[in-house]
C-alpha positions as CSV (number, residue, x, y, z in Angstrom):
1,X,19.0,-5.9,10.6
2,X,16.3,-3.5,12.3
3,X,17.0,-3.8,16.1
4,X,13.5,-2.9,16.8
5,X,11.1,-5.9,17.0
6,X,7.4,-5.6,16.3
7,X,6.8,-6.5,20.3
8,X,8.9,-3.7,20.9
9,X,5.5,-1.9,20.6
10,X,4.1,-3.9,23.0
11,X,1.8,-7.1,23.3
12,X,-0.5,-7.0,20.9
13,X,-4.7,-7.4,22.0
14,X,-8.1,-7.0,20.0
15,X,-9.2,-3.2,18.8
16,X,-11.2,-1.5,16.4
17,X,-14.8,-2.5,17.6
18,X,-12.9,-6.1,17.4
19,X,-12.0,-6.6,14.3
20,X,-8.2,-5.9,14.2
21,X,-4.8,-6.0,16.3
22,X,-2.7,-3.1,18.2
23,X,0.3,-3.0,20.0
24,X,0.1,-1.3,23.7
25,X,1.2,2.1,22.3
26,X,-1.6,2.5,19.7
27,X,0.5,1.2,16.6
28,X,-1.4,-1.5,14.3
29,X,-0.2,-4.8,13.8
30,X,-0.9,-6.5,10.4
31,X,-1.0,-10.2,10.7
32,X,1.2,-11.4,7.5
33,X,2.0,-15.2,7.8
34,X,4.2,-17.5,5.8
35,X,3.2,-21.0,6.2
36,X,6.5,-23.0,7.4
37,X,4.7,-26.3,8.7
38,X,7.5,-28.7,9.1
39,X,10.4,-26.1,9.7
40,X,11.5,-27.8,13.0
41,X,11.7,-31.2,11.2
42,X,13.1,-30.9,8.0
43,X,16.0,-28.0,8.2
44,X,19.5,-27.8,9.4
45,X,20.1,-24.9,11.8
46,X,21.9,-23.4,8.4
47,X,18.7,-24.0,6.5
48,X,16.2,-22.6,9.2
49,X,18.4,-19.6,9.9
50,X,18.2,-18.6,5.8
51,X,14.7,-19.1,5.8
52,X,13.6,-17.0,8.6
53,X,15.9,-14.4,7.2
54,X,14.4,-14.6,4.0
55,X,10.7,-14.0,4.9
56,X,11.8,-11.4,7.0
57,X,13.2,-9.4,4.4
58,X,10.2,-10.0,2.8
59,X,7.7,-8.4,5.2
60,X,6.4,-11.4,6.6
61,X,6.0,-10.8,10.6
62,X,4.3,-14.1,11.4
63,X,5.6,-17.8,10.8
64,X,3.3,-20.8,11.4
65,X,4.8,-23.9,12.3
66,X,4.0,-27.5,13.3
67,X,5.7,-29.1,16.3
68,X,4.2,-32.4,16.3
69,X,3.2,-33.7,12.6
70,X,3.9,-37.0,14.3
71,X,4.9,-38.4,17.7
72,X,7.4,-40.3,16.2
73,X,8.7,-38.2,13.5
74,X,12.7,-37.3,14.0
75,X,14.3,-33.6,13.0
76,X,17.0,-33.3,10.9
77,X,19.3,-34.3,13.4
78,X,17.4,-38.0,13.7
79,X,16.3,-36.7,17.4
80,X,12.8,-37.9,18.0
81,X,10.2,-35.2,20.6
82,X,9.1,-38.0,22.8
83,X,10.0,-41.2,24.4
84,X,8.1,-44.0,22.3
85,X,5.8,-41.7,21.4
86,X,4.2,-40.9,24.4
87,X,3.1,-37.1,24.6
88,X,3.4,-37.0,28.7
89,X,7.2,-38.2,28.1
90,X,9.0,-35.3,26.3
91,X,12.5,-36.8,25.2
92,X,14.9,-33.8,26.6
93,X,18.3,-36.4,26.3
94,X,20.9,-33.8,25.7
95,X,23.8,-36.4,26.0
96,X,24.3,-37.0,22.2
97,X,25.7,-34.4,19.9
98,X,22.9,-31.6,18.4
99,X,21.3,-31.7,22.0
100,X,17.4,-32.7,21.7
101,X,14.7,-32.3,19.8
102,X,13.2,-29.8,21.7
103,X,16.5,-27.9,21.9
104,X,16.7,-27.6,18.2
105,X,12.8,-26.3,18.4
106,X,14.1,-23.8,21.0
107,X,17.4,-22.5,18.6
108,X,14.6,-22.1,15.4
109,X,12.3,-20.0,17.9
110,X,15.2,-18.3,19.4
111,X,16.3,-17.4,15.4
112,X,12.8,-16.2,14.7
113,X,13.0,-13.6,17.5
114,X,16.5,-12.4,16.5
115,X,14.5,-11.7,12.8
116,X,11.8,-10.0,14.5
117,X,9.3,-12.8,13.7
118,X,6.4,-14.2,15.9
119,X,5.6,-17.4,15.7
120,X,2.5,-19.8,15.3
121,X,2.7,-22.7,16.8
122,X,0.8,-25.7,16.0
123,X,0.9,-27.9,19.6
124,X,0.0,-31.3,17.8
125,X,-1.4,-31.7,14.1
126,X,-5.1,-32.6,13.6
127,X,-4.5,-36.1,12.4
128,X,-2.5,-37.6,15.5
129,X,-5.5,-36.8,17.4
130,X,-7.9,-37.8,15.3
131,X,-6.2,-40.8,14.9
132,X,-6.4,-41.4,19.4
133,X,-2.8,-40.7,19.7
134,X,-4.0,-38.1,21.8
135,X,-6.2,-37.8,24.7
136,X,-7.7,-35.0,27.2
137,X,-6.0,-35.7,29.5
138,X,-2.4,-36.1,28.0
139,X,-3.5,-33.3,25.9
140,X,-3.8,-31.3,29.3
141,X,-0.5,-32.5,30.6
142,X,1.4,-31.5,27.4
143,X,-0.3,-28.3,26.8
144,X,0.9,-27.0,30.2
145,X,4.8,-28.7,29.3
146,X,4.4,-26.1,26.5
147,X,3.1,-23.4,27.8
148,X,5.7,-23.3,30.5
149,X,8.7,-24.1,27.7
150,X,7.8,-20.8,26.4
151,X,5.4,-18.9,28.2
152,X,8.4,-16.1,28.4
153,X,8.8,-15.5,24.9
154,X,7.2,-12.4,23.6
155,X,7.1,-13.8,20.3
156,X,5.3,-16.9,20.6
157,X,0.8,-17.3,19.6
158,X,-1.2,-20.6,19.3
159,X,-2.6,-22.1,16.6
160,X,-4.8,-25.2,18.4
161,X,-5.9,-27.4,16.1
162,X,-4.0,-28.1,12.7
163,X,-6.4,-28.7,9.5
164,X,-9.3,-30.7,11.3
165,X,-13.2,-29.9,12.3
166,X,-13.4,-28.7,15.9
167,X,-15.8,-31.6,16.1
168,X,-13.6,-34.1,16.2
169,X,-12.3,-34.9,19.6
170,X,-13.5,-31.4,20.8
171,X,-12.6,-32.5,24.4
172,X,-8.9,-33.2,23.3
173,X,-8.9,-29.4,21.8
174,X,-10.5,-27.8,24.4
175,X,-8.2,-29.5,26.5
176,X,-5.0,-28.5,25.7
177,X,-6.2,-24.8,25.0
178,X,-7.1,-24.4,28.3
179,X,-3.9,-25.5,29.7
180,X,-1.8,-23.6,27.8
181,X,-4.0,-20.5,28.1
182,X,-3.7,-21.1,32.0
183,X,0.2,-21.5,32.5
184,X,0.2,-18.7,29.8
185,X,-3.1,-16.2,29.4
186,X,-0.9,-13.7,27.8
187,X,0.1,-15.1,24.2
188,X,-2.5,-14.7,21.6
189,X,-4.5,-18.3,20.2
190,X,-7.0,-19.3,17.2
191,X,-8.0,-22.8,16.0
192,X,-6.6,-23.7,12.5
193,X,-9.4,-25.7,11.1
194,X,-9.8,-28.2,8.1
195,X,-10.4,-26.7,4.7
196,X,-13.3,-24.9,3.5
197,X,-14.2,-24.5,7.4
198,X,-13.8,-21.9,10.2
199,X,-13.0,-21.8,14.0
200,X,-15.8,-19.7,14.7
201,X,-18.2,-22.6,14.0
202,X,-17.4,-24.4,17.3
203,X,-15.2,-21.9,19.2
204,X,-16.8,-18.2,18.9
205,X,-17.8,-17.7,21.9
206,X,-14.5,-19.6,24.0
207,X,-12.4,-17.7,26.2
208,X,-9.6,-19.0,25.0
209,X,-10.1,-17.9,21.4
210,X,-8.9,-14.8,21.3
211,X,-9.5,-14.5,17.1
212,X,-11.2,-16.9,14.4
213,X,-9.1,-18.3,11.5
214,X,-10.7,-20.4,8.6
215,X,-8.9,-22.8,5.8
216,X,-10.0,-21.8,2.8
217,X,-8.4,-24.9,1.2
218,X,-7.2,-25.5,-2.3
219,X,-10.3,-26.2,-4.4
220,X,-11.4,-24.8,-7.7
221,X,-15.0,-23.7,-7.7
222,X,-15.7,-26.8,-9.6
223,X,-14.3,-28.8,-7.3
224,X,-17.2,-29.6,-4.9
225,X,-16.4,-33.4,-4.2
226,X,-19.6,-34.4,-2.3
227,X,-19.9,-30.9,-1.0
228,X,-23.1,-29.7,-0.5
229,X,-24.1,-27.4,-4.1
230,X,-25.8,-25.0,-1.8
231,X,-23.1,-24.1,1.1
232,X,-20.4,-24.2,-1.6
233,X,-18.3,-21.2,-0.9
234,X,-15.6,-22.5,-3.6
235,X,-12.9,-19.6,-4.2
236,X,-14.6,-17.2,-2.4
237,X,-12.5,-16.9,0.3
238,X,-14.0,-13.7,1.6
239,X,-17.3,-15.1,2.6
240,X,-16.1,-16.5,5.4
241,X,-14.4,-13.6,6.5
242,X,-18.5,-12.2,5.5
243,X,-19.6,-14.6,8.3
244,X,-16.8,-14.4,10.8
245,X,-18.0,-10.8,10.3
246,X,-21.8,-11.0,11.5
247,X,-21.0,-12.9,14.8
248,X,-21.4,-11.2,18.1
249,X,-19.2,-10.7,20.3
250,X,-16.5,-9.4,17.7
251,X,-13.3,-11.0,17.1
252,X,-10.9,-10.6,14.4
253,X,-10.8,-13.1,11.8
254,X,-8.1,-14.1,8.9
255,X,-7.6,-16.9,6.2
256,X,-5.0,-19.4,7.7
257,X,-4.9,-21.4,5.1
258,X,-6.2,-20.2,1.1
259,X,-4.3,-22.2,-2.0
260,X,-0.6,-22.6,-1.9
261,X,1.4,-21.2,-4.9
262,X,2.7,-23.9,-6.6
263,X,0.3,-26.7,-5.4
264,X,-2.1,-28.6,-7.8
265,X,-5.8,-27.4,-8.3
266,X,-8.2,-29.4,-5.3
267,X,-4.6,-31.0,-3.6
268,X,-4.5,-34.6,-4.3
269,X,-3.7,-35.0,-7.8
270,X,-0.5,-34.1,-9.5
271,X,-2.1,-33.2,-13.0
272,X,-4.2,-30.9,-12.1
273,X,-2.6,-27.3,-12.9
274,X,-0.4,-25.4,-10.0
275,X,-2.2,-22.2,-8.0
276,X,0.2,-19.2,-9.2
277,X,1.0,-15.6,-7.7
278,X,-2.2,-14.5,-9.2
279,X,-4.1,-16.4,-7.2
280,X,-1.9,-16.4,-3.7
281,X,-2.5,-12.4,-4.3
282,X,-6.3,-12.6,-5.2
283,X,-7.3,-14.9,-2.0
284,X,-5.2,-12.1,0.0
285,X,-7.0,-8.9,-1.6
286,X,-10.4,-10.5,-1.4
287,X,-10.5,-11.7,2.3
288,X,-8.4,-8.7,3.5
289,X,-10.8,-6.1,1.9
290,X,-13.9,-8.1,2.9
291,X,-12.5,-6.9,6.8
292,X,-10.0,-9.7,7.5
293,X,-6.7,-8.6,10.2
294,X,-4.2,-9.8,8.0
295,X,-3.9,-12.6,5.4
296,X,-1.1,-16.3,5.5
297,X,0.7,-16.8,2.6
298,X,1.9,-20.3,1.4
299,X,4.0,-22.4,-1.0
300,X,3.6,-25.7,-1.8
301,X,7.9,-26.4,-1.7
302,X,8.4,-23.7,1.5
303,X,5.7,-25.3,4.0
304,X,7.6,-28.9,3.2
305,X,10.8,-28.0,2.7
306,X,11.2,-30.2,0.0
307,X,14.5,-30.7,-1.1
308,X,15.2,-33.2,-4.1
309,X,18.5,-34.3,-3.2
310,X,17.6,-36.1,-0.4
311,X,15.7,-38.7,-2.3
312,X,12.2,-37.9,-0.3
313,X,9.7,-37.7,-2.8
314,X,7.8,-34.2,-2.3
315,X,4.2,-34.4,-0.9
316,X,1.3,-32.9,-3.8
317,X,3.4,-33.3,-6.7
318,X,6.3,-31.0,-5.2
319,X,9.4,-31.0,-8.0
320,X,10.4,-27.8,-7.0
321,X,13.1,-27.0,-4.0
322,X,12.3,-25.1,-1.1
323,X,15.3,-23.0,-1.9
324,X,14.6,-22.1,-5.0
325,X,10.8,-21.3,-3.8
326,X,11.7,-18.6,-1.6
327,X,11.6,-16.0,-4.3
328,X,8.0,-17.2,-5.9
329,X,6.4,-14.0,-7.1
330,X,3.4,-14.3,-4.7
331,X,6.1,-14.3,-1.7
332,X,7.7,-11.4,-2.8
333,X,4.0,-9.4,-3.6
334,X,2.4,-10.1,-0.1
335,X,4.1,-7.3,1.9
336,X,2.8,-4.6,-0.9
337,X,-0.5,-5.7,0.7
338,X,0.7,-5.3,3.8
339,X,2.5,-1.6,3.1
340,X,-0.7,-0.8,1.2
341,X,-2.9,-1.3,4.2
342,X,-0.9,0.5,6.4
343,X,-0.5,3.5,3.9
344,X,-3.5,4.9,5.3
345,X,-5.7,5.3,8.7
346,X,-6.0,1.6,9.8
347,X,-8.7,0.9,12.9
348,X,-11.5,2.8,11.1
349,X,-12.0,0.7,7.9
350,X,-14.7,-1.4,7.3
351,X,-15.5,-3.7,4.3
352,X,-18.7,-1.9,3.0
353,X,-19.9,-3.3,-0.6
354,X,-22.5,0.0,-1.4
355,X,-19.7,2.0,-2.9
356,X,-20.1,-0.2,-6.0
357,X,-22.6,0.7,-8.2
358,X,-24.5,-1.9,-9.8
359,X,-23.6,-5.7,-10.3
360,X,-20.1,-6.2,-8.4
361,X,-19.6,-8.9,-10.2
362,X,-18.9,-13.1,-9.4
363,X,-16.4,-15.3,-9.3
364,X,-12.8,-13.9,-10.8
365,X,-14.8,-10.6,-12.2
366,X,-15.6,-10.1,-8.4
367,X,-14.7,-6.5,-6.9
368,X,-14.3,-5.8,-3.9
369,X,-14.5,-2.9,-1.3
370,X,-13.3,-1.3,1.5
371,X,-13.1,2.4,3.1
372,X,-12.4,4.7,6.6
373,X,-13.6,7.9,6.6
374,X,-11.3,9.4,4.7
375,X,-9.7,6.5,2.4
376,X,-11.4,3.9,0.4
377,X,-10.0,1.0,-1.9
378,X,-11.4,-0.9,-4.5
379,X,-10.0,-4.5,-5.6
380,X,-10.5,-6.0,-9.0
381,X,-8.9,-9.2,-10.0
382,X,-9.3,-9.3,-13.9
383,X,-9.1,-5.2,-13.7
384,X,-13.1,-5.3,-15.0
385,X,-14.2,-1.7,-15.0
386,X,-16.4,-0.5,-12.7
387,X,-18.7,2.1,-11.5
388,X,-18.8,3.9,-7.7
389,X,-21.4,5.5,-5.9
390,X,-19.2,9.1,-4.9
391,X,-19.6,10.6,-1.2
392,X,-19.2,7.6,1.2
393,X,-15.9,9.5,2.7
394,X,-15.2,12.7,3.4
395,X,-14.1,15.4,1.2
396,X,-15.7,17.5,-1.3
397,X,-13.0,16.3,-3.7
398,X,-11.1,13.2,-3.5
399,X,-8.0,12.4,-5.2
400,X,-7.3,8.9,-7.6
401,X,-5.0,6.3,-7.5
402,X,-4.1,3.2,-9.2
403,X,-2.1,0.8,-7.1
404,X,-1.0,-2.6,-9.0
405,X,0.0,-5.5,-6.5
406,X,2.3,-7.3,-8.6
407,X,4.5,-4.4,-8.0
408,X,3.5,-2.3,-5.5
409,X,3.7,0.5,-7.3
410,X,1.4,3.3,-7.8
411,X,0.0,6.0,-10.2
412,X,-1.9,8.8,-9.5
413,X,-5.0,9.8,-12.1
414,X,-6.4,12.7,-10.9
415,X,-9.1,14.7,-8.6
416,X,-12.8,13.8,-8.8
417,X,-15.7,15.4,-7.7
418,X,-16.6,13.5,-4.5
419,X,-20.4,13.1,-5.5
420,X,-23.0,11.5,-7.8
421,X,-21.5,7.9,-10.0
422,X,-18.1,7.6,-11.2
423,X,-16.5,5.0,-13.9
424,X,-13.2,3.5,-13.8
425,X,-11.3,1.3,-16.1
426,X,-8.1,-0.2,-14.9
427,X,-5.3,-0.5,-17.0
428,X,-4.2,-3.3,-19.5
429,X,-6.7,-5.6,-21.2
430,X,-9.4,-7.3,-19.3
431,X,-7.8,-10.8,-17.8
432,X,-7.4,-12.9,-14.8
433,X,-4.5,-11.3,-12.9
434,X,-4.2,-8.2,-14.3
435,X,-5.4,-7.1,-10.8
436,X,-5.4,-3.7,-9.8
437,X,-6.4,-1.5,-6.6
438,X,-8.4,1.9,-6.7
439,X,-7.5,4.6,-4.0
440,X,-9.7,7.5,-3.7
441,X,-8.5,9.9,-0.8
442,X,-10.3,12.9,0.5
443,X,-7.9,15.7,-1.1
444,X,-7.7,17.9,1.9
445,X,-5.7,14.9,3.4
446,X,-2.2,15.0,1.4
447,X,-1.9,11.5,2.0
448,X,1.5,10.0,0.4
449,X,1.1,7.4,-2.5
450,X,-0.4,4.3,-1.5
451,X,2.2,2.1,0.0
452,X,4.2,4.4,1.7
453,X,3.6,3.0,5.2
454,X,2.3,5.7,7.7
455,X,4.6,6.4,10.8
């Protein structure tokens, strides 16, 4: 195992004219999440030790969890978090054998640091508190609990929130973000919000939010289910990173929540087909190169831990175990968007859509487009040809790349004239995830093929 931990950099803050993340001595840090909701609840300290292991090895670097999906819901061990429920009476009985609830919470955090993970901690989830389990004033009294727990880990952000609308008991939210951010003003915080919403609509301009996240959710684009036809974002996960974008002051914004691999088509209903890799990598490329700080991964099995031999039946038609769901494809192709990002110069890119010339396309034929001053990267999902408009970066002659993301490889095409209109065709046939990524680099650069992560 690598001995040096990302916070071994330093704490990370808000750079780049506020759209990304650095550590303290100037090195980015790319926000890649697994989604791991009911980790402290449904593993063994065998089970939660392979896990974190797992997505480590991977490339993931962030792990967002759930502490409280119910006041009354017991671990694995059968220990329960509070006494009768009651969120100002923590249950810290350490008489019986496994110790406490919260001393199994601390061992999984404590495992996550010695993998060089951070971790996202969801205080309470949105539907206690919706459903008055919850109020300000109990929320205050826990949040500070918390805070002080682990206010000394370096490790350790805040996810307030947990898939609801900031307007629903807003007090309870603000609440227990202020608490914690006052016992501990140090560790980083967002608002996970309900699907197809984003934290910026009710918490831009708070303190305490240090960057906006948005739930994309799990609908189709046909899918609107008494949506409103003319805010209907569908798919299109990277127009809310679009809007994140056009607020003042600046913060950094990322998709918390897009389609789980392996989960049915709008959630609810079992026949619906699964989302696939495809997609997991599509929702990743889109809101990243539409100016997004990183991107969360998620699988349907993983963020339950479903396991069939216990008998539970698996939540959104889950058959498949959690074990065997570690090495989906789309788990295994997130970090080549991570090493692809940070293959080039980081803090000066910007998602700028006049480098494509003509139509860019809609829905699944959408591309998508990013560039520094010296790099820029074009994303196409079905690998549609396309047509650029040369001289946005520097160079008088740039230098080609193809870069596929089910892979990570890359190939390099050639040097182009860094002016007038240029077509490219990807290759392989025209299809829904034959997804590819266009590099063009000024030539004088000699960068190393996309991927290679700069040091």
């Amino acid at each position: 195992m690598n001995n040096i931990k990302p916070w071994d950099h330093g704490p990370w803050s808000v750079c780049g004219k506020g759209r990304f993340f650095r550590h303290t001595d100037g090195s980015p840090f790319f926000w890649l999440a697994d989604t791991a909701w009911l980790l402290f609840t449904r593993t063994t300290r065998e089970e939660a030790r392979l896990y974190l292991k797992d997505r480590r090895v991977k490339g993931f670097n962030v792990i967002q969890i759930m502490i409280i999906h119910h006041p009354e819901s017991a671990n694995a061990y059968g220990k329960r978090p509070f006494i009768e429920g009651n969120f100002t009476a923590p249950d810290l009985n350490q008489e019986e054998t496994n110790g406490s609830f919260w001393d199994y919470a601390d061992e999984v955090i404590t495992m996550a640091e010695e993998e060089g993970l951070y971790v996202a901690l969801v205080p309470v989830w949105g539907g206690v508190v919706k459903g008055g389990a919850l109020d300000a004033d109990s929320a205050r009294n826990y949040g500070q609990w918390l805070a002080a727990r682990y206010q000394k880990h370096p490790h350790i952000l805040w996810l307030i929130g947990g898939d609801i609308k900031g307007s629903i008991r807003t007090d309870v939210w603000e609440s227990l973000a202020c608490a914690i951010r006052e016992v501990s003003p140090n560790q980083p915080m967002t608002f996970h919000p309900f699907g197809r919403t984003q934290s910026s609509t009710w918490f831009h301009y708070k303190d305490w939010l240090d960057f906006n996240m948005f739930q994309s959710g799990h609908r189709r684009y046909d899918q609107l289910k008494g949506e409103d036809p003319a805010a209907w974002i569908g798919e299109d996960n990277w127009r809310y990173v679009q809007a994140d974008y056009d607020k003042e002051p600046a913060k950094p914004t990322l998709d918390g929540e897009p389609s789980y691999e392996g989960i049915p088509h709008g959630l609810h209903d079992a026949n619906e087909p699964l989302w696939e890799a495809k997609d997991a990598r599509r929702y990743a490329y889109w809101s990243v190169f539409a100016g997004a700080c990183g991107h969360t991964y998620g699988h349907n099995a993983v963020m339950q831990f479903y396991n069939p031999d216990i008998g539970r039946p698996g939540a959104y038609g889950c058959t498949l175990s959690w074990t065997e769901a570690l090495d989906a494809d789309g788990a295994a192709q997130m970090v080549y968007l991570k090493n692809l990002m940070l293959s080039r110069p980081y803090f000066e890119r910007i998602p700028d859509p006049t480098l494509i010339h003509g139509n860019p396309g809609q829905r699944y034929d959408y591309v998508i487009s990013t560039r520094g001053d010296s790099c820029l990267m074009i994303y196409t999902y079905s690998g549609r040809p396309f047509e650029l408009n040369m001289g946005s970066i520097s160079g008088t002659e740039v230098t080609g790349w193809w870069f596929n993301p089910r892979s990570g490889e890359s190939e390099y095409i050639g040097a182009f004239q860094n002016t007038g209109i240029s077509s490219f065709d990807p290759p392989g046939q025209q299809v829904e995830g034959n997804d590819w990524v266009l590099i063009l680099d000024d030539a004088s650069k000699q960068y190393d093929a996309p991927g290679i992560v700069q040091t």
